[in-house]
GUMI-78930 format. One record per residue (C-alpha): residue number from 1; chain; x, y, z. Coordinates in steps of 0.25 Angstrom, whole numbers. Example, Ala and Ser with C-alpha at 12.3 -4.5 7.8 and 13.67 -1.06 7.14 Angstrom:
% GUMI-78930
[site 1,'A',[49,-18,31]]
[site 2,'A',[55,-4,29]]
% end
This chain:
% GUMI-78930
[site 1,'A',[0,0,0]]
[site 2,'A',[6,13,-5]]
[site 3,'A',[4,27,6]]
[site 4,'A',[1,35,-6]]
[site 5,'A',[-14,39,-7]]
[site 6,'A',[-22,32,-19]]
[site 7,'A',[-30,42,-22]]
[site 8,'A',[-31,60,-17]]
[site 9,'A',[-36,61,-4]]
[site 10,'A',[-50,72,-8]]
[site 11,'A',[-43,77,6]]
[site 12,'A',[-29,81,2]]
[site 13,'A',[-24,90,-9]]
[site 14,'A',[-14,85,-19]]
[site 15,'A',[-2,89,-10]]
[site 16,'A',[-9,81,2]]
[site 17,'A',[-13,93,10]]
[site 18,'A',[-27,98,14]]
[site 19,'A',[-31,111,14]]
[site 20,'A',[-40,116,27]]
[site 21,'A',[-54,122,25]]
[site 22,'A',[-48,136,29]]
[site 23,'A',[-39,134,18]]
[site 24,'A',[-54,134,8]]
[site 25,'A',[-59,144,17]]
[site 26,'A',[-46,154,14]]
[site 27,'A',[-47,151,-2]]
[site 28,'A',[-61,156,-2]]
[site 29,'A',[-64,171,-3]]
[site 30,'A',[-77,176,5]]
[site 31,'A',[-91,175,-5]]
[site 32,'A',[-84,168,-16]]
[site 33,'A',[-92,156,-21]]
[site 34,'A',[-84,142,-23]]
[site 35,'A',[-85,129,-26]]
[site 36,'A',[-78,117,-21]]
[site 37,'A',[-72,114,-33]]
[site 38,'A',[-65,129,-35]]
[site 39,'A',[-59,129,-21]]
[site 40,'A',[-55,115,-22]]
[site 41,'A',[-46,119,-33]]
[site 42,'A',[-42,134,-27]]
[site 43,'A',[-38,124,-16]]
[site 44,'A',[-32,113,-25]]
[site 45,'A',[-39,102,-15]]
[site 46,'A',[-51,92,-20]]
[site 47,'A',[-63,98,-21]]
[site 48,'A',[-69,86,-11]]
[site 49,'A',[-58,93,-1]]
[site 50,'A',[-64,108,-5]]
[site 51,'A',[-79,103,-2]]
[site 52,'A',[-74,96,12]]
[site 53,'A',[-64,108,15]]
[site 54,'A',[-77,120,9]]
[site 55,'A',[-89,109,18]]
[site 56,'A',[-78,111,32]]
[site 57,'A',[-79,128,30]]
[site 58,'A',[-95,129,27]]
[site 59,'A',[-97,121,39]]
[site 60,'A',[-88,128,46]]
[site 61,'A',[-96,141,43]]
[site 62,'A',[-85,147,35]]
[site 63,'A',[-90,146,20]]
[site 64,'A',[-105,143,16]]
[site 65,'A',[-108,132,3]]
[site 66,'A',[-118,137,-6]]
[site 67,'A',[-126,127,-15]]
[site 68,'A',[-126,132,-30]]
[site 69,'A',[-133,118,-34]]
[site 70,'A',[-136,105,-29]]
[site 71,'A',[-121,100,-32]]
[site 72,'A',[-113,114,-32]]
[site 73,'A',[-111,124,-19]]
[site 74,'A',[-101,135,-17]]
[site 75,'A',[-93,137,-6]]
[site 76,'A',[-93,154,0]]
[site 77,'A',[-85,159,10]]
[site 78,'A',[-90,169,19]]
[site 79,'A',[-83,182,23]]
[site 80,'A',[-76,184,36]]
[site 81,'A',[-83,191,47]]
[site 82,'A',[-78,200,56]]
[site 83,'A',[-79,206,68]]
[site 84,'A',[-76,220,72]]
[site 85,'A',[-67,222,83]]
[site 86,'A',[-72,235,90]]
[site 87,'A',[-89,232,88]]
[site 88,'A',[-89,216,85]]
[site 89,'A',[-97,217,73]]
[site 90,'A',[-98,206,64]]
[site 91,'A',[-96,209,49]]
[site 92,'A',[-91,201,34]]
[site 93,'A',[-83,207,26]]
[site 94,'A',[-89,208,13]]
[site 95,'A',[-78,207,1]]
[site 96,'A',[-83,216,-10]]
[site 97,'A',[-71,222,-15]]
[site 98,'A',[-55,216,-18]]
[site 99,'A',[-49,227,-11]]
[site 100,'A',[-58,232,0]]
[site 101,'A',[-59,217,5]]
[site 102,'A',[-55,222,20]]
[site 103,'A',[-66,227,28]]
[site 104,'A',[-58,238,37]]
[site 105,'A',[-70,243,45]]
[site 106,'A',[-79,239,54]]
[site 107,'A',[-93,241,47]]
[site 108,'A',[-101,240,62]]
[site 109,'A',[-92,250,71]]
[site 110,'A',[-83,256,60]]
[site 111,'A',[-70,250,66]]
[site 112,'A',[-57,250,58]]
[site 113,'A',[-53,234,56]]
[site 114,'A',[-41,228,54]]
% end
């Protein structure tokens, strides 16, 4: 009996290493829709590992699945939310421009954030 696998572990990506759920989480920009498939190959792992890895984040709360068919879902992640420091009010930050992706102020109390 040899030591060497018969056939790819769906677990492992070529070079024998696995990437964590954060690591799909990090590749994935705030309200961009994506499949299994394209992350899968962002990521260079098999899409079964994407489905397992994207299944482990939506029940953790950090992305939601949307179904576009009976057979087909998207995968989204939501924005950060924040808290202000000086009032403690909750906000998202909402990307709607490349360069002015940094929310600087508070939008409750006005306070400057870093």
């Amino acid at each position: 009996m040899t030591s060497e696998r018969e056939s790819p572990n769906d677990d492992e990506t070529p070079d024998g290493t696995a990437p964590s759920a954060t690591d799909v989480c990090d590749e994935m920009e705030p309200f961009e829709p994506y499949t299994s498939g394209e992350l899968a190959a962002i990521l260079d792992i098999p899409k079964r590992l994407a489905r397992t890895l994207l299944k482990r984040l939506t029940d953790d709360g950090r992305i939601r699945r949307k179904e576009l068919e009976s057979d087909r879902a998207v995968w989204i992640r939501e924005p950060p939310t924040h808290a202000c420091p000086d009032c403690g009010r909750e906000f998202e930050i909402r990307y709607s421009h490349p360069i002015f992706q940094a929310v600087q102020f508070c939008p409750g109390c006005g306070t400057r954030l870093e």
